[in-house]
C-alpha positions as CSV (number, residue, x, y, z in Angstrom):
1,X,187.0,151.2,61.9
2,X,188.2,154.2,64.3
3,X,191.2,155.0,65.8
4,X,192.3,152.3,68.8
5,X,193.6,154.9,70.5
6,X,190.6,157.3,70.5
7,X,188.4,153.8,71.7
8,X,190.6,153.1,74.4
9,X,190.7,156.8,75.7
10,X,186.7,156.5,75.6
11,X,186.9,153.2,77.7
12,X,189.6,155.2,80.1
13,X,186.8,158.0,81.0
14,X,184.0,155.5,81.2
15,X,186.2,153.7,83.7
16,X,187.2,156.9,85.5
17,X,183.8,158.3,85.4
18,X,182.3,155.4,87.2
19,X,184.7,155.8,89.8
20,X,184.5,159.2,90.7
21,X,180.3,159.0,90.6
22,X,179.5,158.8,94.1
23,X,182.0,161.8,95.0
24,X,180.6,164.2,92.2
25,X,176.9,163.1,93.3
26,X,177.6,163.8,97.0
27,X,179.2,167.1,96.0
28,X,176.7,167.9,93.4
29,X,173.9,167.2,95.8
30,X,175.5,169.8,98.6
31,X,175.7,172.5,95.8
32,X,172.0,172.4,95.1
33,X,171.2,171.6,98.4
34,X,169.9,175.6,99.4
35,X,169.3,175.2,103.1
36,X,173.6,174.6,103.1
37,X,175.4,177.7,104.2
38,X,177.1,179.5,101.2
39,X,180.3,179.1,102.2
40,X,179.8,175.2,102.3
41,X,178.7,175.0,99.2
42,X,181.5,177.1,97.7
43,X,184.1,174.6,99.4
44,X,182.1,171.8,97.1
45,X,181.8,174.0,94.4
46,X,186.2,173.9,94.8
47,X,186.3,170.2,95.5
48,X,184.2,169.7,92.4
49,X,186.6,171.7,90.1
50,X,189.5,169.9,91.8
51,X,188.4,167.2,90.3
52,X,189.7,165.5,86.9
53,X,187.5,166.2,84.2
54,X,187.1,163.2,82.6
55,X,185.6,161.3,85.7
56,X,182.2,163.9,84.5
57,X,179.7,161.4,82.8
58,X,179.2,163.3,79.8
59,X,182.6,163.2,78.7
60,X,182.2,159.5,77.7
61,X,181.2,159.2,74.1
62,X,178.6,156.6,72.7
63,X,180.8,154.5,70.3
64,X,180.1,151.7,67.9
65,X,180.4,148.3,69.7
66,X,181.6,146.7,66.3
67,X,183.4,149.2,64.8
68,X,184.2,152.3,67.1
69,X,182.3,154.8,65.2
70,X,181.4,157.7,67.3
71,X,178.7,159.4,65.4
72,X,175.5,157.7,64.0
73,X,174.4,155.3,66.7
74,X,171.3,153.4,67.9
75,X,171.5,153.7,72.2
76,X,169.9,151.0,72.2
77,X,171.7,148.4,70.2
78,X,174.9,150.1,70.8
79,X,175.3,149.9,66.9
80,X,176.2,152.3,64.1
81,X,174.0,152.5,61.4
82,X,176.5,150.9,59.2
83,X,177.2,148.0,61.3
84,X,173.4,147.6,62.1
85,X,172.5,147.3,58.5
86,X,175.9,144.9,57.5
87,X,174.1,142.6,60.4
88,X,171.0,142.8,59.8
89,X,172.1,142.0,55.9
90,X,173.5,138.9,57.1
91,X,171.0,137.5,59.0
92,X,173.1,137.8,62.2
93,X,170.2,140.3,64.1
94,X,166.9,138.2,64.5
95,X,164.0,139.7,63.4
96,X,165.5,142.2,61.6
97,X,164.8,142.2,57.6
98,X,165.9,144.5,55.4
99,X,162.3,145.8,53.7
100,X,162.3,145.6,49.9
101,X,158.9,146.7,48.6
């Protein structure tokens, strides 16, 4: 089981980074946007960096939804590969089996 604290600073940035989305994507867009004059774009480029850096999407880590385990996950399931194979041992994931040949 990992830290509490290092799960609930992960939940913190995923909240913060959804919040801040639109604002980084508006900014983001006018700094790629060529056909802006320079000097626009550097005041987005400032407002960007202004910004805190934990509302950036990429700071959120993909964590265990069982256990909290940052490293070894399936996106999809959201699972560890420790927790996916203690559930699919127990029967608890349908149509998983655990092959035995």
């Amino acid at each position: 089981m990992a830290k509490t604290s290092a799960i609930e600073k992960n939940n913190r940035r995923a909240k913060l980074a959804a919040q801040h989305a639109p604002k980084r994507a508006r900014l983001k867009a006018i700094v790629m946007d060529q056909s802006v004059s320079d000097e626009e774009r550097f005041a987005a480029t400032l407002k960007l960096t202004e910004m805190p850096r934990n509302g950036a999407k990429t700071r959120v880590r993909l964590r265990c939804e069982v256990s909290g385990r940052s490293r070894g996950n399936y996106r999809k399931l959201k699972l560890s590969r420790i927790a996916l194979r203690d559930l699919a041992s127990s029967g608890q994931i349908p149509g998983m089996v655990k092959s035995s040949w």
